[in-house]
DOVEX-77463 format. One record per residue: residue in one letter; x, y, z of N, C-alpha, C in turn. Coordinates in nm, 3 decimals. Example, Ala and Ser with C-alpha at 12.3 -4.5 7.8 and 13.67 -1.06 7.14 Angstrom:
REM residues 2
('a' (1.319 -0.569 0.780) (1.230 -0.450 0.780) (1.320 -0.330 0.780))
('s' (1.285 -0.225 0.708) (1.367 -0.106 0.714) (1.290 0.003 0.787))
REM end
This chain:
REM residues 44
('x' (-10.046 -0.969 -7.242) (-9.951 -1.073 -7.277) (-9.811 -1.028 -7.234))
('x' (-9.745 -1.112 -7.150) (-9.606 -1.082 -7.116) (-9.488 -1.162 -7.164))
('x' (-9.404 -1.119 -7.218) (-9.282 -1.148 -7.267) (-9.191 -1.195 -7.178))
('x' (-9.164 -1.311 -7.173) (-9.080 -1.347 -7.086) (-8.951 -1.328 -7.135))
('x' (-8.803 -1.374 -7.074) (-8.683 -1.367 -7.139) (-8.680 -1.516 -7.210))
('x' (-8.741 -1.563 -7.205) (-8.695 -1.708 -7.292) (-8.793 -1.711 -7.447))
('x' (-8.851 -1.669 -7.445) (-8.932 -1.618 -7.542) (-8.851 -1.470 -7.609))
('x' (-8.814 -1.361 -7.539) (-8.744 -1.314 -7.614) (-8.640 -1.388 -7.663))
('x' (-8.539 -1.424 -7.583) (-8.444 -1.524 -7.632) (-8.463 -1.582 -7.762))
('x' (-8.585 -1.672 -7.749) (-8.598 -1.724 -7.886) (-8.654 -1.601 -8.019))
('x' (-8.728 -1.513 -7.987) (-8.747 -1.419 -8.089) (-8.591 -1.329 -8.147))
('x' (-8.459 -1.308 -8.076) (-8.382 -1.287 -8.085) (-8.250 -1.384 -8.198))
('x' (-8.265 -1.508 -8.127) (-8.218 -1.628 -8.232) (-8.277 -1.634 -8.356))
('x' (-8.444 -1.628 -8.301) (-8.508 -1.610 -8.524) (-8.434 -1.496 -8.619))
('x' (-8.452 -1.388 -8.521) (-8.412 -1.265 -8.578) (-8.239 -1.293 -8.628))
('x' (-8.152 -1.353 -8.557) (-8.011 -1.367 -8.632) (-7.977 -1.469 -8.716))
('x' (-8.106 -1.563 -8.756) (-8.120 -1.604 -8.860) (-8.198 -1.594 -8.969))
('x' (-8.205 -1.445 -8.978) (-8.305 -1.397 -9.106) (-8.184 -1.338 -9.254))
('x' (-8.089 -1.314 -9.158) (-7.972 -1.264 -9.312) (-7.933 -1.383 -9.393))
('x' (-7.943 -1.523 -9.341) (-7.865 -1.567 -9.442) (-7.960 -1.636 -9.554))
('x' (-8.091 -1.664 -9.537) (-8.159 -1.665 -9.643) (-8.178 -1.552 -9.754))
('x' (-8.179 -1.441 -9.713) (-8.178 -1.341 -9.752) (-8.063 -1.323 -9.843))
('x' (-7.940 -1.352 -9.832) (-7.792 -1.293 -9.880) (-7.813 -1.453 -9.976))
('x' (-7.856 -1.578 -9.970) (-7.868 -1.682 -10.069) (-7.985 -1.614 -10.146))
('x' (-8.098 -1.536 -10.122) (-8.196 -1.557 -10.226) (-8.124 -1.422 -10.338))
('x' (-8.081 -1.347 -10.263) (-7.994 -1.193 -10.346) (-7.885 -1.274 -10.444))
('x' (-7.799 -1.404 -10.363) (-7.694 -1.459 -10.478) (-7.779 -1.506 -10.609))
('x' (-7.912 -1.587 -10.586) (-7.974 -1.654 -10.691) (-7.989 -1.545 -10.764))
('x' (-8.060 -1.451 -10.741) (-8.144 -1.367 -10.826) (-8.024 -1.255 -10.877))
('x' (-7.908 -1.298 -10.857) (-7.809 -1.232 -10.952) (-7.729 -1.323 -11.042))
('x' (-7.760 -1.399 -11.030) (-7.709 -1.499 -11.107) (-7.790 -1.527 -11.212))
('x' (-7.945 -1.538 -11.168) (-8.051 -1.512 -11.262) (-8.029 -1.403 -11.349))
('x' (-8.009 -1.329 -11.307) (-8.007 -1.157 -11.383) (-7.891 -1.191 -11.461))
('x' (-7.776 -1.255 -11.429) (-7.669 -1.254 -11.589) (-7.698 -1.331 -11.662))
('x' (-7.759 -1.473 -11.626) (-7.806 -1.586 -11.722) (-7.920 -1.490 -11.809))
('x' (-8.011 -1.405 -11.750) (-8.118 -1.314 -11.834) (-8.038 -1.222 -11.971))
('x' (-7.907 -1.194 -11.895) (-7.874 -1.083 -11.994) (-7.751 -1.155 -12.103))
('x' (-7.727 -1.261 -12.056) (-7.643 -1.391 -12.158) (-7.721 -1.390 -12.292))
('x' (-7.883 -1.462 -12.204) (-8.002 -1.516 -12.319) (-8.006 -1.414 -12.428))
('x' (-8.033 -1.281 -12.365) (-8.038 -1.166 -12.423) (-7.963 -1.123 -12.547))
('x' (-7.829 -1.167 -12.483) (-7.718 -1.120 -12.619) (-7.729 -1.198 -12.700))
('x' (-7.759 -1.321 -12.717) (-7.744 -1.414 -12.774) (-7.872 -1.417 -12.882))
('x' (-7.965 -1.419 -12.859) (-8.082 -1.432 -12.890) (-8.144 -1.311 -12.934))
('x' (-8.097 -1.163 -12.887) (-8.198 -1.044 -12.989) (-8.075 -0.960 -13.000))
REM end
């Protein structure tokens, strides 16, 4: 199987759109984590 440049090309474009899902799913899941430790104080 040979790799052409347009095919890399496009494997290159996927690849510089893999951080920004990444840096939104890290914002949720810290935001999660203070709403966790809010519940926390509040409640025990």
């Amino acid at each position: 199987m040979m790799l052409t440049i347009v095919d890399f090309g496009v494997f290159i474009a996927i690849l510089a759109q893999i951080p920004d899902p990444i840096r939104k799913l890290t914002n949720v899941l810290g935001k999660l984590q203070k709403v966790l430790v809010s519940v926390d104080s509040v409640f025990f």
